[in-house]
C-alpha positions as CSV (number, residue, x, y, z in Angstrom):
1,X,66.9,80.1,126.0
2,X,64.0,82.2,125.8
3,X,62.7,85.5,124.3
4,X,65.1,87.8,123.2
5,X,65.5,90.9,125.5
6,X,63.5,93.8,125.0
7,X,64.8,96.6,122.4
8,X,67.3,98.9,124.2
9,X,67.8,96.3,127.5
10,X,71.6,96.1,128.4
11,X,73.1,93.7,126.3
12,X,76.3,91.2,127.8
13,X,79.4,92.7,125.5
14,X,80.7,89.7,123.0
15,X,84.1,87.9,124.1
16,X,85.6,89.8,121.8
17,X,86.0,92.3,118.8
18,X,81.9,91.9,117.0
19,X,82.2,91.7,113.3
20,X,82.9,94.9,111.6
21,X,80.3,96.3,109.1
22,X,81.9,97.8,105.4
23,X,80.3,99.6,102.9
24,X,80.8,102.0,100.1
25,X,78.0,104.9,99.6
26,X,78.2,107.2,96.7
27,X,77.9,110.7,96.6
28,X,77.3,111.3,92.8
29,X,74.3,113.1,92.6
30,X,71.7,112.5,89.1
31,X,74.4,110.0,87.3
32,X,77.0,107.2,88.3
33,X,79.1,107.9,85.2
34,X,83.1,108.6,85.9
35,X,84.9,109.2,88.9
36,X,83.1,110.8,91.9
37,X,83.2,110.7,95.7
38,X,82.6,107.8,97.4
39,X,82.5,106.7,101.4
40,X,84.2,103.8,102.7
41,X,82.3,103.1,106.0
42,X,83.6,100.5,108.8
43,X,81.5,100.2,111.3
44,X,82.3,97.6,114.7
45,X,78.6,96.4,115.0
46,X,78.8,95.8,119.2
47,X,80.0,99.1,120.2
48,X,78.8,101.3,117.0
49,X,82.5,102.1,116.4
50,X,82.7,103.5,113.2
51,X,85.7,105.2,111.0
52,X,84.5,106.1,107.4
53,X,87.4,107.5,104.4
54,X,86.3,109.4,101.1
55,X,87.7,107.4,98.1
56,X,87.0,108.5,94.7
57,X,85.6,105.7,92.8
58,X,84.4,101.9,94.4
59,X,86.9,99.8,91.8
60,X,88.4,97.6,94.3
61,X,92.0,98.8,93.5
62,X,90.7,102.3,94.7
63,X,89.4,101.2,98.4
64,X,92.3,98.6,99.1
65,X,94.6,101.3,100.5
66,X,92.0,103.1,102.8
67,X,90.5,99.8,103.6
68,X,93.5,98.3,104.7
69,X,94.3,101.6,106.4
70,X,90.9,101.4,108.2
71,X,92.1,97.7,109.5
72,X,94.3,99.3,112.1
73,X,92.6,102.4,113.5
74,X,89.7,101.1,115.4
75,X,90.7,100.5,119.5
76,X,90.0,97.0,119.1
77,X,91.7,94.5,116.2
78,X,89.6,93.6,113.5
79,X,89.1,90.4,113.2
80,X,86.5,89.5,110.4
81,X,84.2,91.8,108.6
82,X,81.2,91.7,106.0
83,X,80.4,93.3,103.0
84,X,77.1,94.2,100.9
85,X,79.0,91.6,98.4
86,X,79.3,94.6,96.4
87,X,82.2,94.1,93.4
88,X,84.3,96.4,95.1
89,X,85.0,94.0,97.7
90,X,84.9,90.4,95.6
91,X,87.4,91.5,93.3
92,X,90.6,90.0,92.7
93,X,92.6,92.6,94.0
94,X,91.0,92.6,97.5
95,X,91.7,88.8,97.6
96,X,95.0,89.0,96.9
């Protein structure tokens, strides 16, 4: 189909909702040891969209609430979204 545009040429929009974007960053300063803040950061890579929620640890039972939460605030529905494949989202209790 060709070369790819050049960086910052307009861009069609998808037929729908891109993939959303979720990560944790911590906020812990010199160690990682005990409970400390953490961001839970949802981004919607098309239109940059993005909603973020402080959570204070990254055990998947501690980000299922706010990223379940996060599922419905966007103005578009999520409909898939990718992690780092960090534990916090492999767990068990984000499967479940």
């Amino acid at each position: 189909p060709g070369p790819p545009p050049p960086r910052g040429a307009a861009r069609p929009p998808p037929p729908g909702p891109a993939p959303c974007l979720v990560d944790t960053v911590a906020h812990s300063a010199d160690t990682a040891a005990g409970d400390y803040a953490n961001a839970l950061s949802l981004t919607e890579l098309f239109s940059g969209w993005t909603e973020n929620r402080a959570v204070w640890n990254q055990r998947s039972q501690a980000i299922l609430a706010p990223l379940k939460e996060l599922e419905g605030t966007g103005p578009f529905a999520m409909t898939r979204f990718h992690s780092d494949n960090g534990s916090e989202f492999l767990n068990w209790p984000r499967f479940e």
